[in-house]
C-alpha positions as CSV (number, residue, x, y, z in Angstrom):
1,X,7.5,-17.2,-17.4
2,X,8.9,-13.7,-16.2
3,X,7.9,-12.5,-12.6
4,X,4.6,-11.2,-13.1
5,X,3.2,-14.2,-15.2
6,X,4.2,-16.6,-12.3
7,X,2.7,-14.4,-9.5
8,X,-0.2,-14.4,-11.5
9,X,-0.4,-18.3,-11.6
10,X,0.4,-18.5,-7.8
11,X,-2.5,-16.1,-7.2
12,X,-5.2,-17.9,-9.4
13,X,-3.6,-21.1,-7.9
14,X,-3.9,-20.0,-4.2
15,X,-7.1,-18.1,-4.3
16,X,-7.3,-18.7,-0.4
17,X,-4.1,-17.8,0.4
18,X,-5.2,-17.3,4.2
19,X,-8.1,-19.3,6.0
20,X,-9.4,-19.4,9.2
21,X,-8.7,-22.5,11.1
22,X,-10.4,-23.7,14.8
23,X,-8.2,-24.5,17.4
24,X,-11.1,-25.7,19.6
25,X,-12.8,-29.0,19.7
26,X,-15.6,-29.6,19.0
27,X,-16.4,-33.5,19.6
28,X,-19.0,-33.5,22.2
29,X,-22.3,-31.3,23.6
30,X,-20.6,-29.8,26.3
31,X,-17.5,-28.8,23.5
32,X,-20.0,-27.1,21.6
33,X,-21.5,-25.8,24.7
34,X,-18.5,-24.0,26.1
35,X,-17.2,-22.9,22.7
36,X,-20.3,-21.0,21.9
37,X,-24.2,-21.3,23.8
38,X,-24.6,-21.1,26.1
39,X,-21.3,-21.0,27.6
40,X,-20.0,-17.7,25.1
41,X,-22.0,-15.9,27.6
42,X,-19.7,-16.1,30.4
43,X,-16.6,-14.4,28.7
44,X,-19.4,-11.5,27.2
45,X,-19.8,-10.4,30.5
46,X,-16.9,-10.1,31.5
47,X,-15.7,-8.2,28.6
48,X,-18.3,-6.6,29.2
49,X,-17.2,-5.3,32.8
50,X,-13.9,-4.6,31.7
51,X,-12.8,-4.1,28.0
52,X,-9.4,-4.8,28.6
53,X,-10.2,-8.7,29.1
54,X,-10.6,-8.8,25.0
55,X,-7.3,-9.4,24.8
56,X,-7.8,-12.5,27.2
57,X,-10.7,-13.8,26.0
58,X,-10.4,-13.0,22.3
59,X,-8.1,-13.0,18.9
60,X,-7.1,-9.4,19.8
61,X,-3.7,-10.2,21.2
62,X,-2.4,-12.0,18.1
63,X,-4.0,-10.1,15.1
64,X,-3.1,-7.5,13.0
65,X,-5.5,-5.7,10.3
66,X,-3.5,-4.7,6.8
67,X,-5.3,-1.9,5.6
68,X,-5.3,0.0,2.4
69,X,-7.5,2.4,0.3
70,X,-5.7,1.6,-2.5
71,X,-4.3,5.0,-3.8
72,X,-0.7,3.7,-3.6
73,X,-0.5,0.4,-4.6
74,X,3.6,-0.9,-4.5
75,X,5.2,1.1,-7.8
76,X,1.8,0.6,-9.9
77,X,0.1,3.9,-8.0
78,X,-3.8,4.7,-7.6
79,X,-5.5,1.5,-8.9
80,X,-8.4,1.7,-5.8
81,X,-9.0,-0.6,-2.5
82,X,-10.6,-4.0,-4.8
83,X,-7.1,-4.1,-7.1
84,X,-5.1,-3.8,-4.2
85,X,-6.2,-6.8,-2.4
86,X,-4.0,-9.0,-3.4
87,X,-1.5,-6.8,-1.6
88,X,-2.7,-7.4,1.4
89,X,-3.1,-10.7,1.1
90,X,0.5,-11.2,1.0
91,X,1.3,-8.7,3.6
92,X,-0.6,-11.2,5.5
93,X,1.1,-14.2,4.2
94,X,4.3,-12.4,5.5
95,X,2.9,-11.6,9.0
96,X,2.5,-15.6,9.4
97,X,5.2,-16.9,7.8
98,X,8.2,-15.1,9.3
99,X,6.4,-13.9,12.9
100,X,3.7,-16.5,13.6
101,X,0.9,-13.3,13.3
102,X,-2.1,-13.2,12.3
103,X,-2.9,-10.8,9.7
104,X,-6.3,-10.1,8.1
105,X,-6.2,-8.2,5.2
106,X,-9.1,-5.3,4.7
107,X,-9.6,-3.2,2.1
108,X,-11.6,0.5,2.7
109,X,-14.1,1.8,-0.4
110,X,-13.1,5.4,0.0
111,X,-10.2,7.4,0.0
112,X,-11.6,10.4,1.7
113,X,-9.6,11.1,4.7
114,X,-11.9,11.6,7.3
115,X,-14.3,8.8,6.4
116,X,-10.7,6.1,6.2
117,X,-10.1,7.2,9.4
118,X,-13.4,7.1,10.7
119,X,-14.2,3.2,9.5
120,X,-10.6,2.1,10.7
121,X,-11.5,3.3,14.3
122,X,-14.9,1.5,13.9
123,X,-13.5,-1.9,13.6
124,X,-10.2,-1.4,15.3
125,X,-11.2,-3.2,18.9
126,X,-11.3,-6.5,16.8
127,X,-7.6,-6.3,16.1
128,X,-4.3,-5.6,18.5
129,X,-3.0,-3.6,15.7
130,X,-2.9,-1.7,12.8
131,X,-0.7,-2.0,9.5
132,X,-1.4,0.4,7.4
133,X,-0.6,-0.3,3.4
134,X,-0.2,1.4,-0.1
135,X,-1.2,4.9,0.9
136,X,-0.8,7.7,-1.5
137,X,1.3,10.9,0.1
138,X,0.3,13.4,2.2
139,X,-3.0,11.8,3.4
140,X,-0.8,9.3,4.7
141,X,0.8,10.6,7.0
142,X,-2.5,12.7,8.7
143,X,-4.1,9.4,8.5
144,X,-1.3,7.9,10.7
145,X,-1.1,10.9,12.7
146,X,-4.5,11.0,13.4
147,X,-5.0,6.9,14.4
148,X,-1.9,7.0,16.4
149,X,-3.8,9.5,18.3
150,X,-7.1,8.2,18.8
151,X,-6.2,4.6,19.2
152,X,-5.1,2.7,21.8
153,X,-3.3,0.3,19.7
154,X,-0.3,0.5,18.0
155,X,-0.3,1.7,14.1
156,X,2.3,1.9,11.7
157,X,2.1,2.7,8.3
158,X,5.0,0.0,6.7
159,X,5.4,2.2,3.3
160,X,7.0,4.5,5.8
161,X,9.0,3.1,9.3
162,X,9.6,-0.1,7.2
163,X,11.3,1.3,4.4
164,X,13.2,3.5,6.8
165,X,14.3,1.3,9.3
166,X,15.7,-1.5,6.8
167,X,17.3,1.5,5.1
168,X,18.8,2.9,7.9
169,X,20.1,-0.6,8.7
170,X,22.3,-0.9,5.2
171,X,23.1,2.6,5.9
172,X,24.8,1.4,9.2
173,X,27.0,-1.3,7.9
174,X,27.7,0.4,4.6
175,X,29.6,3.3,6.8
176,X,31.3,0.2,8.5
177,X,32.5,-0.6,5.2
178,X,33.4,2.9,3.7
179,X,34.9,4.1,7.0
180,X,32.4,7.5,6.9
181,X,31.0,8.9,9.3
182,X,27.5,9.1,10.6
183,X,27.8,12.6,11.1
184,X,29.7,13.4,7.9
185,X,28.5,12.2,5.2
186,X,26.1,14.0,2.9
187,X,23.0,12.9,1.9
188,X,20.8,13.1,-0.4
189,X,17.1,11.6,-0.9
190,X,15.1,11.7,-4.2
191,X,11.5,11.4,-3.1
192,X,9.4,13.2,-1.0
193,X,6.6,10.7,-0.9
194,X,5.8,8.1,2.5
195,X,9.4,6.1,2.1
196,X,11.5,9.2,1.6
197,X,9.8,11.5,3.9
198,X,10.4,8.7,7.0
199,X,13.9,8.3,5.8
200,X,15.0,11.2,6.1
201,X,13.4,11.9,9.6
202,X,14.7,8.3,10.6
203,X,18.2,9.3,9.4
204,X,18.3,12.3,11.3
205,X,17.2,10.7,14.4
206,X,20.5,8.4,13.9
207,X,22.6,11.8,13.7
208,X,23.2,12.4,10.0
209,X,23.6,16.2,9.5
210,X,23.5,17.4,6.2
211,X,20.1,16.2,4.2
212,X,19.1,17.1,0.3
213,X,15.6,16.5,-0.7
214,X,14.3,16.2,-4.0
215,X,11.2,16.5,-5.7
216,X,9.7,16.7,-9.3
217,X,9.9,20.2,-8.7
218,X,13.4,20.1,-7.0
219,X,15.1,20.2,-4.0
220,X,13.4,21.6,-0.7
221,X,14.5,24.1,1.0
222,X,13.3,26.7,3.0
223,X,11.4,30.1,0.9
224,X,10.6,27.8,-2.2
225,X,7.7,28.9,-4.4
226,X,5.6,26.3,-6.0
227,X,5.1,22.7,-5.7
228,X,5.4,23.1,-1.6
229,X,2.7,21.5,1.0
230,X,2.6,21.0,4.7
231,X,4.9,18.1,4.6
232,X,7.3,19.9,2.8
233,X,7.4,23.1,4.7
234,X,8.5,20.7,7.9
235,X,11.2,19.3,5.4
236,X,12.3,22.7,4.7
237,X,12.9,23.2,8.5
238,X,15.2,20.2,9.1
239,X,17.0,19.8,5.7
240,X,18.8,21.9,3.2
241,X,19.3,24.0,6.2
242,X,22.2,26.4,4.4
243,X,19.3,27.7,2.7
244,X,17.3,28.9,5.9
245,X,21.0,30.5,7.5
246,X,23.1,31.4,4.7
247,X,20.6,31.3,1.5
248,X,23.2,33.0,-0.6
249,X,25.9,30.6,-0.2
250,X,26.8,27.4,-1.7
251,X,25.7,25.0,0.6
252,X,22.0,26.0,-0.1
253,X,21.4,23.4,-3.1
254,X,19.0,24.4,-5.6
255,X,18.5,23.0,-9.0
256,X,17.6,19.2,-9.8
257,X,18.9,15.8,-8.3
258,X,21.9,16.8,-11.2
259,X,23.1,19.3,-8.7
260,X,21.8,17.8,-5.5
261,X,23.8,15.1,-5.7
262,X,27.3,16.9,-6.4
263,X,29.6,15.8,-3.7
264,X,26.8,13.7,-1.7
265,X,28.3,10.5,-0.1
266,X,24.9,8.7,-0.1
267,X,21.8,8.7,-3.0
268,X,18.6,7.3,-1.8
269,X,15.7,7.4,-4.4
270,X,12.2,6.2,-3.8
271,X,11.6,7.8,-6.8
272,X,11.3,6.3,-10.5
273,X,13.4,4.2,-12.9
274,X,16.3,6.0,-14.5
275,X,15.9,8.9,-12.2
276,X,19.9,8.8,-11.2
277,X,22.5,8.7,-14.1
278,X,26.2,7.3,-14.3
279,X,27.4,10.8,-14.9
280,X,25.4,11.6,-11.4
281,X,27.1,8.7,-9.8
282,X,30.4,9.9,-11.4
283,X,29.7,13.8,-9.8
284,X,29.1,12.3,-6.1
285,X,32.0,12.1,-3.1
286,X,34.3,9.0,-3.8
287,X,32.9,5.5,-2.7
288,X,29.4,6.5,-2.9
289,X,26.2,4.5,-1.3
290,X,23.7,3.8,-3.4
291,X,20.0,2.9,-2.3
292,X,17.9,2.8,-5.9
293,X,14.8,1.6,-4.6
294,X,12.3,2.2,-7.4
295,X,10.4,-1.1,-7.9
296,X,10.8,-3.0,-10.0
297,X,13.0,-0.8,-12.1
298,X,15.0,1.4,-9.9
299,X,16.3,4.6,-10.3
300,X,20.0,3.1,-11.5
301,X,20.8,-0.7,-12.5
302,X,23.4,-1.9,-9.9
303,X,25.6,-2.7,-12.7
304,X,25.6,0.9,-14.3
305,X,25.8,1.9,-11.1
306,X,29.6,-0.1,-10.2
307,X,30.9,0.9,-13.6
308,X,30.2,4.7,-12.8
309,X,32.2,4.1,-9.3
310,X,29.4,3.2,-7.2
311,X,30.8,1.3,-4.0
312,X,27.7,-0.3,-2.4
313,X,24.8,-0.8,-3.8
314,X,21.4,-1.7,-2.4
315,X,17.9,-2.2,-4.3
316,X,13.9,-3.3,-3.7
317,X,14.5,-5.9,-5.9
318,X,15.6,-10.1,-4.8
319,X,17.7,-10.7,-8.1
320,X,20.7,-8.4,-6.7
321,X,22.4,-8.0,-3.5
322,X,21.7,-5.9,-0.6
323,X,17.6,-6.2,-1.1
324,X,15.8,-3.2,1.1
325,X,13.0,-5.3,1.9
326,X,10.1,-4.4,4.5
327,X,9.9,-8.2,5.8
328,X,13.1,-7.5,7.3
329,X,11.2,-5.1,10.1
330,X,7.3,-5.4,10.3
331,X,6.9,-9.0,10.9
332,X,9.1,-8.6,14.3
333,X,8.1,-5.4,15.4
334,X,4.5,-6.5,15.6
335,X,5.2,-9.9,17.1
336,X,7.3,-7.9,19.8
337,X,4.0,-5.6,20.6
338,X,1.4,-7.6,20.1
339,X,3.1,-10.2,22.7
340,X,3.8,-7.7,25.3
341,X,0.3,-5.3,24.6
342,X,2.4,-2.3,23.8
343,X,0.1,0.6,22.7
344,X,2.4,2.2,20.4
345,X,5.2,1.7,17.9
346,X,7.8,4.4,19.5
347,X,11.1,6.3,17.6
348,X,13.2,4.2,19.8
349,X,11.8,0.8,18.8
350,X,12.6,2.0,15.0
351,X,15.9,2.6,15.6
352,X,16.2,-0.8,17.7
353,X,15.2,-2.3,14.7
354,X,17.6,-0.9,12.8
355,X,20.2,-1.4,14.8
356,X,18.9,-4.7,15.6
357,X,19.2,-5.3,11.7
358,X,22.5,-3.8,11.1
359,X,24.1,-6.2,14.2
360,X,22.7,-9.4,12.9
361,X,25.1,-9.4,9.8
362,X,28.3,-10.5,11.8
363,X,30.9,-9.7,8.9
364,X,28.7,-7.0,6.3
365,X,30.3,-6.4,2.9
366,X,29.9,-4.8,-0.6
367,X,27.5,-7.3,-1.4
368,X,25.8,-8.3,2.1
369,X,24.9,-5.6,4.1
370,X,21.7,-7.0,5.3
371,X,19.9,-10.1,6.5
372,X,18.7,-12.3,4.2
373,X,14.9,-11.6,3.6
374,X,14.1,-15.2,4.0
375,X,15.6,-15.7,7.5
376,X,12.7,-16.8,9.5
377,X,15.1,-15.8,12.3
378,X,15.1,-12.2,11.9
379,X,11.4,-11.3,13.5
380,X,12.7,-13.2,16.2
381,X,16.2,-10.7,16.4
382,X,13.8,-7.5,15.9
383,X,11.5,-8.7,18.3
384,X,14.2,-9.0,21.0
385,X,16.0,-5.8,20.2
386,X,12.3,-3.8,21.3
387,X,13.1,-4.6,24.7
């Protein structure tokens, strides 16, 4: 069976993938007594007098709610909140398995904005925080914006800061091989949706310079007609910026990714498959970086990718090296504030993780610039590097 016939199985197999288990006893009277009436009174009261005792009394300190709406499920797109259950079922299977969280996963019946954000706040003093899932771009990021503001627990949407931060970790080490510069290199980033948008901003937090977007329309820059939003309009501002100074010159790309990625050093697509060519890879600075991480086909093969001159390469995918993989970073950055009550996931605990993620692979190559996805010890390394 191919991938998607066994995850099928496993699914039918598993249909409780979570459950809820008791950790209290219940063998006599007084057990069930204390555990609920009369006893459950006690702790309502004092909840009661001060809300902050939830998290002493209650689950809130160890659980996280995986939300979604549905409208941007993995690679598959707007399928609505029932198909993307499954989803967040296994974002919650993650949350266990590699950080010891619980995770509960909840799917929302509407994808209007203001009604998402309003039945998220509704139920948020059950959990200690917020993962947001599979949200279509731009209503993402207001909806994130928006519950970061009027929450007083941390939220991150993964499709963004986790895609980032494991990105900007291969980034790291791939410069340790190549011998560039953080500060030289050129960059490009096909995809303006949640990953590349959070990417970019995440990649010039770490001091890269010179940024090329690119959309279905093509690149961004600043005075485009057509095809712009919001979003976009900020992207204008901090990237492509020849074209806000010197719009006449050279160094103000315009065209398609062909000409965007002309001399770049690094290619990051969160795009679609096929997106980048061999002659593209063959047109980019020598020893390019290659992050293709369209799922599951990505926007090059790795091995079209070598033979056009490619020298690392990175995908979504767990049957080739150097896998960009969200597990690497959630898992321990909600351990970390869950644990300690933070209220917020901050820039500086992103690039931690990064960092964090980029440290723990003692001797990176061509082929292993990250952890391993399945090292249980990584939430643990993430976790610490928060402090």
């Amino acid at each position: 069976m191919n991938h998607f016939e066994r995850s099928l199985e496993l699914h039918k197999k598993y249909q409780w993938k979570l459950k809820l288990e008791s950790i209290v006893p219940l063998e006599t009277r007084d057990d069930l007594s204390w555990a609920y009436s009369p006893g459950v009174a006690e702790p309502c009261r004092e909840i009661h007098k001060d809300p902050s005792k939830l998290y002493d009394y209650t689950l809130k300190s160890r659980t996280v709610a995986v939300i979604s709406d549905g409208s941007a499920i993995l690679w598959i797109g707007n399928l609505g909140h029932k198909a993307s259950m499954p989803v967040m079922e296994g974002k919650c299977v993650l949350f266990k398995e590699f950080a010891g969280v619980d995770a509960f996963p909840i799917i929302v019946g509407t994808q209007d904005v203001e009604e998402f954000i309003r039945t998220v706040k509704n139920i948020a003093d059950t959990f200690g925080g917020i993962n947001l899932e599979d949200i279509s771009a731009p209503r993402c990021f207001e909806i994130e914006e928006r519950l970061k503001a009027e929450l007083d627990i941390p939220v991150m949407h993964d499709d963004q800061h986790g895609t980032a931060i494991v990105t900007l970790a291969g980034l790291i080490n791939s410069l340790k091989i190549t011998g560039k510069k953080k500060e030289d290199i050129r960059v490009v980033v096909n995809g303006v949706g949640a990953a590349g948008v959070a990417i970019t901003k995440l990649l010039l937090a770490y001091g890269v310079k010179d940024i090329v977007m690119v959309d279905t329309t093509g690149t961004i820059y600043k005075g485009r007609d057509g095809g712009m939003n919001p979003v976009k309009e900020m992207l204008s501002d901090i990237t492509n910026t020849a074209c806000i100074f010197n719009p006449g010159s050279k160094e103000c790309i315009r065209g398609g990714l062909a000409e965007a990625v002309i001399g770049r050093d690094v290619f990051v697509g969160v795009s679609v498959a096929g997106a980048l060519t061999p002659d593209m890879v063959r047109s980019m600075a020598p020893d390019p970086i290659i992050f293709a991480l369209a799922n599951p086909t990505p926007e090059i093969m790795p091995e079209e990718a070598k033979a056009a001159g490619a020298r690392i390469i990175g995908t979504g995918r767990s049957d080739y090296p150097n896998q960009i993989n969200n597990v690497l970073a959630f898992p321990g950055i909600f351990k970390w504030v869950l644990k300690y009550g933070k209220k917020a996931i901050t820039e500086d605990m992103k690039m931690a993780a990064a960092h964090a993620l980029a440290d723990y692979v003692a001797n990176p190559t061509e082929d292993a610039i990250l952890p391993d996805p399945l090292d249980k010890n990584v939430a643990n390394v993430v976790a610490e590097a928060m402090k």
